[in-house]
C-alpha positions as CSV (number, residue, x, y, z in Angstrom):
1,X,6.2,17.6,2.6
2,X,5.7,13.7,2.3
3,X,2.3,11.7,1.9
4,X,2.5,10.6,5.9
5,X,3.1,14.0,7.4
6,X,0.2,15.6,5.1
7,X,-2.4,12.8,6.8
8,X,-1.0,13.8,10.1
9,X,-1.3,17.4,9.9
10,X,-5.2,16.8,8.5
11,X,-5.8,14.1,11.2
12,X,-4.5,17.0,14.0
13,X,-6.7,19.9,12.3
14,X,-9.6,17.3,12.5
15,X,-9.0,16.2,16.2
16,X,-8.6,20.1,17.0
17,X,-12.5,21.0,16.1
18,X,-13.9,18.4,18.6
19,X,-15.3,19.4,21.6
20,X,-13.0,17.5,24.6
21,X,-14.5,14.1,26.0
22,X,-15.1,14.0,29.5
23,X,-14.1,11.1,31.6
24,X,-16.7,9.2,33.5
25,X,-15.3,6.3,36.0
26,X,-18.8,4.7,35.8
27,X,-17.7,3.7,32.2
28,X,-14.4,2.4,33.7
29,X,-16.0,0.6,36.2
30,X,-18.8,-1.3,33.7
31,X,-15.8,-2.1,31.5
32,X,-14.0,-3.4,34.1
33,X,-16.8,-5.5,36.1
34,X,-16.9,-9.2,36.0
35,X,-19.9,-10.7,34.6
36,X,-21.8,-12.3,37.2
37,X,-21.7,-16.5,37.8
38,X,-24.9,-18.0,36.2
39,X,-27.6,-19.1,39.3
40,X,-27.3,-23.1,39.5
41,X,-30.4,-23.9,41.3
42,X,-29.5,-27.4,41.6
43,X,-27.1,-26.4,44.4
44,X,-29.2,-23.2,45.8
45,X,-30.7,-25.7,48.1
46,X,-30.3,-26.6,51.9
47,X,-31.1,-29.3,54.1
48,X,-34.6,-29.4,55.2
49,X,-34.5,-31.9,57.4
50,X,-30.9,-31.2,58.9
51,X,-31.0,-27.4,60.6
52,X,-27.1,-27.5,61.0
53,X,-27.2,-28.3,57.2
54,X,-25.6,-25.0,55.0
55,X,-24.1,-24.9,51.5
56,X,-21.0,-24.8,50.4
57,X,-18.8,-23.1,47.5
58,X,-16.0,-24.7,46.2
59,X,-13.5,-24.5,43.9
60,X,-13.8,-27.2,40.8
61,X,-10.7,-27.3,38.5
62,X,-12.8,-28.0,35.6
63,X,-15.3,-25.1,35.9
64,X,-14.7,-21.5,36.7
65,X,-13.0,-20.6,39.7
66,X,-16.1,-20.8,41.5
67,X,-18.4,-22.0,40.4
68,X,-20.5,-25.0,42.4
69,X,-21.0,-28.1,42.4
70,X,-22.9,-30.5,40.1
71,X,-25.5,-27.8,38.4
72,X,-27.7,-27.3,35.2
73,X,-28.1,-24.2,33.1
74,X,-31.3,-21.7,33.8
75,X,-34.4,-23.1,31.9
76,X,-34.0,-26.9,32.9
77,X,-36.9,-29.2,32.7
78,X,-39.4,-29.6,36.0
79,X,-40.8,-32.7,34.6
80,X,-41.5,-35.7,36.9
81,X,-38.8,-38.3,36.2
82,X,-40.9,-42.6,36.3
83,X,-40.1,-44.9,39.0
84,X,-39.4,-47.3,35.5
85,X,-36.1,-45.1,34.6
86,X,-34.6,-46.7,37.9
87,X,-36.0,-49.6,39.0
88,X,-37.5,-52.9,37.0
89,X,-40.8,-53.5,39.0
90,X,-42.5,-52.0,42.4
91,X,-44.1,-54.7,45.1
92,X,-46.8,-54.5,47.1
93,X,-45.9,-56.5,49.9
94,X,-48.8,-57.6,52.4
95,X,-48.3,-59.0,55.9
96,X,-50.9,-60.8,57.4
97,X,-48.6,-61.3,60.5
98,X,-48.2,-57.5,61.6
99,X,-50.9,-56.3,64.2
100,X,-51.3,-53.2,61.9
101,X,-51.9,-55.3,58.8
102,X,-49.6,-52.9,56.4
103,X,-49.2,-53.2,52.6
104,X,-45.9,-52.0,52.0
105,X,-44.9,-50.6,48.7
106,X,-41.2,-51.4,47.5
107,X,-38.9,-50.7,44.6
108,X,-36.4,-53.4,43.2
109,X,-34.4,-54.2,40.6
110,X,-33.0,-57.7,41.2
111,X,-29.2,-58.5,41.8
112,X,-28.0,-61.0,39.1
113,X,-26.0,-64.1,39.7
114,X,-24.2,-63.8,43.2
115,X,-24.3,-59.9,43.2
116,X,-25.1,-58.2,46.8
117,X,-28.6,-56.4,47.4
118,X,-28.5,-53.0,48.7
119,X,-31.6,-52.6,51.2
120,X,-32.8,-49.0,51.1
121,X,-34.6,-47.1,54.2
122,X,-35.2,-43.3,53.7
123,X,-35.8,-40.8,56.2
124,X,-39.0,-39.1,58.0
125,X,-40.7,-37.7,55.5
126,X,-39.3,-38.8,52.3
127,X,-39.8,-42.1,50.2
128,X,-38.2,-45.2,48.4
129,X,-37.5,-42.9,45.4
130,X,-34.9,-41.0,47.3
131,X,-32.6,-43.7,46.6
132,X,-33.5,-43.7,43.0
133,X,-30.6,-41.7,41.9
134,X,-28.0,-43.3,43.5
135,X,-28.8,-47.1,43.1
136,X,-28.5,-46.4,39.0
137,X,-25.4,-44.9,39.8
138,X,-24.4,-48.3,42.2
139,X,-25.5,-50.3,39.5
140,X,-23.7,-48.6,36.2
141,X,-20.2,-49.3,38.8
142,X,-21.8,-52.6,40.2
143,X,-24.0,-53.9,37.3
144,X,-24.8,-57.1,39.6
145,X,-26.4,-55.3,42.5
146,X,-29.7,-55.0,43.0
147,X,-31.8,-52.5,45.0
148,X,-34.2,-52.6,47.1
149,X,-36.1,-49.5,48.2
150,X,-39.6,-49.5,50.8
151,X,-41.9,-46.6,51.3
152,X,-42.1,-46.7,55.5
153,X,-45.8,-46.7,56.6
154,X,-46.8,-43.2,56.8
155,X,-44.4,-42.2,53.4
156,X,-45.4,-42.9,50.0
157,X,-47.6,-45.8,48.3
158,X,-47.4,-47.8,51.8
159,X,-51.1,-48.3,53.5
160,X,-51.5,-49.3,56.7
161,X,-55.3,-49.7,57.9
162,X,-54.8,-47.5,60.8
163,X,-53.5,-44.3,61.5
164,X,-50.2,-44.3,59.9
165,X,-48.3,-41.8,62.2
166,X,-49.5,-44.6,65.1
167,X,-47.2,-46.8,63.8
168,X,-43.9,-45.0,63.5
169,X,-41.9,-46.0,66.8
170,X,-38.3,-47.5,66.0
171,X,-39.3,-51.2,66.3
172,X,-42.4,-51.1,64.2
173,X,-40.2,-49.8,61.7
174,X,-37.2,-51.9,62.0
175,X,-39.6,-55.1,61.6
176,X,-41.4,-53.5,58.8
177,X,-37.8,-54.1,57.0
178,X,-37.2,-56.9,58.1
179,X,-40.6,-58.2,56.6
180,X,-39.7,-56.6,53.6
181,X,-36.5,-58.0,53.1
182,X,-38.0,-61.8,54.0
183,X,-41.5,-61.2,51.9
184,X,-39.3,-60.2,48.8
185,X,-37.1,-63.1,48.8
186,X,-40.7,-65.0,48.9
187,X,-42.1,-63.2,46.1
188,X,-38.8,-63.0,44.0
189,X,-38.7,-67.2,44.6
190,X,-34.9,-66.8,45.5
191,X,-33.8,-70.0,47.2
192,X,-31.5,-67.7,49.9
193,X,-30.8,-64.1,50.5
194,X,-28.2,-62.8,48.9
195,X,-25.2,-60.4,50.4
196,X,-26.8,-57.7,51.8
197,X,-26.2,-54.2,52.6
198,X,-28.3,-52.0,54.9
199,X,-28.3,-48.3,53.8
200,X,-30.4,-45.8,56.1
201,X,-30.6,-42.0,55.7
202,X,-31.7,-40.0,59.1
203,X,-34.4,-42.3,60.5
204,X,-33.3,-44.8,58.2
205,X,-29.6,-45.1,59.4
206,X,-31.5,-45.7,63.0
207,X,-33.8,-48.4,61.1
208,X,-31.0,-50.3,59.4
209,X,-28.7,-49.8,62.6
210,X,-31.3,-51.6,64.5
211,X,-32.0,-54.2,62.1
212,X,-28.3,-54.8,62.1
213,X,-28.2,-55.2,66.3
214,X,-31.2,-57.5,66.0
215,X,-28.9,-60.2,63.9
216,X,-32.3,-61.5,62.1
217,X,-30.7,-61.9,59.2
218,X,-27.6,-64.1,60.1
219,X,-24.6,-64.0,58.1
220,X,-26.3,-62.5,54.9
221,X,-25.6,-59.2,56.4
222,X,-22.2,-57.7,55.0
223,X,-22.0,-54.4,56.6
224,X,-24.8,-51.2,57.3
225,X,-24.5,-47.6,55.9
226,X,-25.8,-44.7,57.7
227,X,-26.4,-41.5,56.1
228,X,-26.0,-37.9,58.0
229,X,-27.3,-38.6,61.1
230,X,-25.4,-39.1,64.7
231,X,-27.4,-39.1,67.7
232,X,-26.0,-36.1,69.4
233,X,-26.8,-33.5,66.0
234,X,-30.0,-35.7,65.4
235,X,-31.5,-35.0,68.6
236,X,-30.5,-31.2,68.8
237,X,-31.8,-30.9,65.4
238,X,-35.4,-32.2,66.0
239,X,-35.7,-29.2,68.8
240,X,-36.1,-26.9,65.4
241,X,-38.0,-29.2,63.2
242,X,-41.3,-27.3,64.4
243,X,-39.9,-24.1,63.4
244,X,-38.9,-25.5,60.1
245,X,-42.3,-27.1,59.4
246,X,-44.1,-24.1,60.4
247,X,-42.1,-22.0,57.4
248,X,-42.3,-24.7,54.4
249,X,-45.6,-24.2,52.0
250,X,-48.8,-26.3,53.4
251,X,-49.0,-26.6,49.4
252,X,-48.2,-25.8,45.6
253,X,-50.0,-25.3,42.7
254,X,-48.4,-27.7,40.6
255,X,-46.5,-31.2,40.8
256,X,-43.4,-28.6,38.9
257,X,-43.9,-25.9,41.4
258,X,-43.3,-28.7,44.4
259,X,-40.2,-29.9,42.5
260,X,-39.1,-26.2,42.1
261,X,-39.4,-25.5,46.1
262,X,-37.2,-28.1,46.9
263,X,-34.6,-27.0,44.5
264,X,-34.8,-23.5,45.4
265,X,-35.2,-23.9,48.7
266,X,-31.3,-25.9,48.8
267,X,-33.8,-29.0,50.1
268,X,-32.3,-30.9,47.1
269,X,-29.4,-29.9,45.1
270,X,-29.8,-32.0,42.4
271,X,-32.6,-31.3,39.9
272,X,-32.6,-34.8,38.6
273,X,-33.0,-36.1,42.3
274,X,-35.9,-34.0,43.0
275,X,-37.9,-34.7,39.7
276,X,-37.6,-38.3,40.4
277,X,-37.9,-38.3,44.5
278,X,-40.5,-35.0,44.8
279,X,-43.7,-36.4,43.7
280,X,-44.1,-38.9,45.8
281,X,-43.6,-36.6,48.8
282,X,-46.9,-34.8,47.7
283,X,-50.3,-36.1,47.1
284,X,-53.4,-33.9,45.3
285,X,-56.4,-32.8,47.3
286,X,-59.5,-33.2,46.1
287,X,-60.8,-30.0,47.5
288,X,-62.7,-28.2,45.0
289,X,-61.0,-24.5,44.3
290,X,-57.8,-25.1,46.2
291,X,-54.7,-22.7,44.6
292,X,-52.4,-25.2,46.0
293,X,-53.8,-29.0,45.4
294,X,-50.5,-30.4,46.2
295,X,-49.9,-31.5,49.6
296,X,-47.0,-33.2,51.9
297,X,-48.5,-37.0,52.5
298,X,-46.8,-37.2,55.4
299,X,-47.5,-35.1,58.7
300,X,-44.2,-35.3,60.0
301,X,-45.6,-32.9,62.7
302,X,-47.8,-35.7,64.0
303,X,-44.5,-37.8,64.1
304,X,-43.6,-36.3,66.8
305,X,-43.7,-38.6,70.2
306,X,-41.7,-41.0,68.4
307,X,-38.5,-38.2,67.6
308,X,-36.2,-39.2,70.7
309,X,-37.3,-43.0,70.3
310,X,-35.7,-42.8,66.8
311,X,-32.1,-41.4,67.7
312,X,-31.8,-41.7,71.6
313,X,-28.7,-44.8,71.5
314,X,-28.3,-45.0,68.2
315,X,-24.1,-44.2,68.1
316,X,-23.8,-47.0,70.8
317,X,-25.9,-49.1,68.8
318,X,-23.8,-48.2,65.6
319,X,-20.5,-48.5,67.1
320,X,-21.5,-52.3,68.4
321,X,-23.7,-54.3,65.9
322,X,-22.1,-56.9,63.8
323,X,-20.9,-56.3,60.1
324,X,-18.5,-53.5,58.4
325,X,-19.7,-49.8,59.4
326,X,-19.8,-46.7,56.9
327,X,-20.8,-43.2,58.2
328,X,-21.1,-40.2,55.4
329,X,-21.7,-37.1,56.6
330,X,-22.4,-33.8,55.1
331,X,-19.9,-32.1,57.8
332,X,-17.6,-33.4,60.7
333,X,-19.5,-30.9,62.9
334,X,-22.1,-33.6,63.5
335,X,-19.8,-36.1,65.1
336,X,-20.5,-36.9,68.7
337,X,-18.1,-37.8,71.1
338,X,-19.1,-41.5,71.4
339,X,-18.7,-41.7,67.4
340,X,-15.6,-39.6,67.2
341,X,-13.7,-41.9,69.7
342,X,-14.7,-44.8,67.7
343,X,-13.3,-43.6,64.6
344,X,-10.1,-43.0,66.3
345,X,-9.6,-46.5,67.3
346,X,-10.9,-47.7,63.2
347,X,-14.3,-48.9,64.1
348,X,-16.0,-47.9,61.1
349,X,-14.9,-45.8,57.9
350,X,-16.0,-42.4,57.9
351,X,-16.2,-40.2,54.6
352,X,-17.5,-36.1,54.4
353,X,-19.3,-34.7,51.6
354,X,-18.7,-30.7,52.9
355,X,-20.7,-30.0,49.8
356,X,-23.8,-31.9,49.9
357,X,-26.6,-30.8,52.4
358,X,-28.6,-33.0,54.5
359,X,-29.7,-35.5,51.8
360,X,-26.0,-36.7,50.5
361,X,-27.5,-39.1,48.5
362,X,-29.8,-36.8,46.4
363,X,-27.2,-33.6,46.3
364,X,-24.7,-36.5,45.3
365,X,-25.6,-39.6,43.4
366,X,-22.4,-40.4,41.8
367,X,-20.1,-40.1,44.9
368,X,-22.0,-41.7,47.0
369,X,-22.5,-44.5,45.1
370,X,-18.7,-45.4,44.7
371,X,-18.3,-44.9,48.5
372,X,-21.0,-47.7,49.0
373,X,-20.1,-49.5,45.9
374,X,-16.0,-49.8,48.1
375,X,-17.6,-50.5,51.1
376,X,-19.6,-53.3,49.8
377,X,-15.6,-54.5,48.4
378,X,-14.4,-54.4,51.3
379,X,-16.8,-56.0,53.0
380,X,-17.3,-59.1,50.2
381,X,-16.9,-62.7,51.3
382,X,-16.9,-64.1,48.0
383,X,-13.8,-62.2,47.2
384,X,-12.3,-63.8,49.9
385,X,-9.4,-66.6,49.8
386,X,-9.1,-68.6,52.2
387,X,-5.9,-71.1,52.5
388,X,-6.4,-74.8,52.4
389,X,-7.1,-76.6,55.7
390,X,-4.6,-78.4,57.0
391,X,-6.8,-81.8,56.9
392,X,-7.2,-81.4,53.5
393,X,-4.0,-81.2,52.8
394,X,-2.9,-84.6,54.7
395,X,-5.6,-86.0,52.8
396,X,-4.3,-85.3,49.2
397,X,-0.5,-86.7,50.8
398,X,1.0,-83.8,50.6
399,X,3.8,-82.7,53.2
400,X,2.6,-80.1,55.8
């Protein structure tokens, strides 16, 4: 007998003496399972202010099948972001002139040379910061712009010596950035305005839409961006905003649980947006023994008379001001008829973000920065050409 059928015959006598294995499909099925996606808390968020606002899952070629978009592994940082990563001073702007008497708090990094200056307005209940994000990614495509970004009265570092929920109808507002606007070019010392484009998310597309129809600021106006709101969805919306107030926290604990909330809560999908735009949305109580110091600084509940005075007209107003229009939306859905038949016939450019929730902006810095960064393009004078005038031509003896 050879070498290699002695091994088998003592491999077969071995096999023989042990007891049989039984099968159990549970092993099967635990060898066979897929390992679960990692959570990406960035994008398990939703849009707080928007109730038709839902998330989305979509396919990214350079990440796994399905995985989300734009996320950070578990164990990322809850640390407030500075105002000074984004922006190269704040300004406390005081106007003697306005009944109210308001010191407005801005943001602003300064264009350079000729470059345009975006004009920030954010929405009920937010601040200047939530542009923070998205005007460094302007500028890093743009380095020329600048950006300007207000807290409304009511929101942020702004003071107004009254009540500041009084003050919150659409033309207070819309002359609050107008005043802004005029009083930084005074306190900057710049001899004119430069190229400007209006960007306004929820109220602040009605603000900048209104500021645009006003024609205040003559030909310095290039065009006006609205951010995900339309009237129709706007207006339906705000019939659920007291159900949504009544289920977010009155408070948190921490500065990092507040950040947390709005990550987990698919508020804000991108943890780098809601470090830097969070705490100025909160302010600490000084009640003594208080588990959650933390409150919202706004009351957007005591908003409310002024919800239909925001939104009521405002896709008429859209479709007709002067200057290039740009709509981004989180979902087609929210198109009304008056805004759909206009952009059939081309009157303003219209871009979806399916993935982003309510705050585009926030959820997605970097795209929505090259939309406004094209739209700004488009809409540039200075890149204009025109031919010689005919005059001029005669003038110089040349043949016509």
């Amino acid at each position: 007998m050879k070498m290699s059928d002695l091994q088998k015959a003592w491999a077969k006598n071995r096999l023989s003496a042990l007891p049989p294995e039984s099968f159990d499909e549970r092993d099967e099925e635990e060898a066979d399972r897929v390992p679960e996606l990692p959570e990406h808390p960035d994008d398990d968020s939703s849009s707080a202010s928007s109730v038709s606002s839902t998330g989305t899952v979509i396919p990214s070629p350079s990440q796994q099948l399905f995985a989300r978009p734009q996320g950070v592994p578990r164990g990322r940082s809850l640390q407030q972001i500075p105002w000074t990563t984004y922006f190269e001073r704040e300004l406390f702007l005081h106007d003697p002139s306005s009944t109210t008497n308001p010191t407005i708090h801005a943001y602003l990094t300064s264009p350079v040379g000729k470059g345009p200056l975006f004009v920030m307005h954010h929405g009920a209940g937010s601040s200047g910061l939530s542009f923070a994000v998205v005007g460094d990614e302007i500028r890093k495509r743009l380095p020329s712009a600048g950006i300007l970004s207000l807290d409304a009265r009511g929101h942020g570092s702004t003071t107004t010596a009254d009540d500041p929920a009084v003050g919150l109808s659409l033309e207070t507002l819309t002359l609050d950035l107008l005043s802004v606007i005029m009083m930084t070019q005074k306190e900057m010392k710049w001899p004119e305005l430069p190229p400007i484009i209006l960007v306004g998310h929820s109220l602040g597309g009605a603000v900048v839409t209104e500021l645009a129809m006003m024609g205040k600021l003559g030909n310095s106006i290039l065009g006006y961006a609205v951010l995900d709101v339309v009237e129709g969805s706007a207006i339906d919306a705000l019939q659920s905003m007291h159900t949504y107030l009544s289920t977010r926290p009155a408070g948190f604990s921490t500065l990092e649980a507040g950040i947390d909330w709005h990550i987990r809560s698919r508020t804000i999908r991108n943890s780098l947006s809601a470090r830097t735009s969070v705490p100025a949305l909160l302010t600490r109580s000084d009640k003594p023994s208080d588990p959650r110091p933390w409150k919202w600084r706004t009351d957007l509940g005591a908003t409310q008379p002024f919800w239909e005075n925001w939104f009521v007209g405002l896709s008429k107003k859209f479709l007709s001001a002067r200057g290039g229009k740009l709509l981004l939306l989180a979902g087609t859905d929210r198109l009304d008829t008056e805004l759909t038949i206009g952009q059939m016939q081309g009157k303003y450019a219209l871009q979806v973000f399916p993935e982003a929730g309510h705050f585009i902006h926030e959820d997605l810095p970097e795209k929505t920065a090259i939309s406004l960064v094209d739209f700004h393009k488009r809409n540039d004078r200075t890149a204009l050409v025109l031919p010689p005038k005919v005059s001029d031509l005669l003038k110089q003896g040349k043949k016509v």
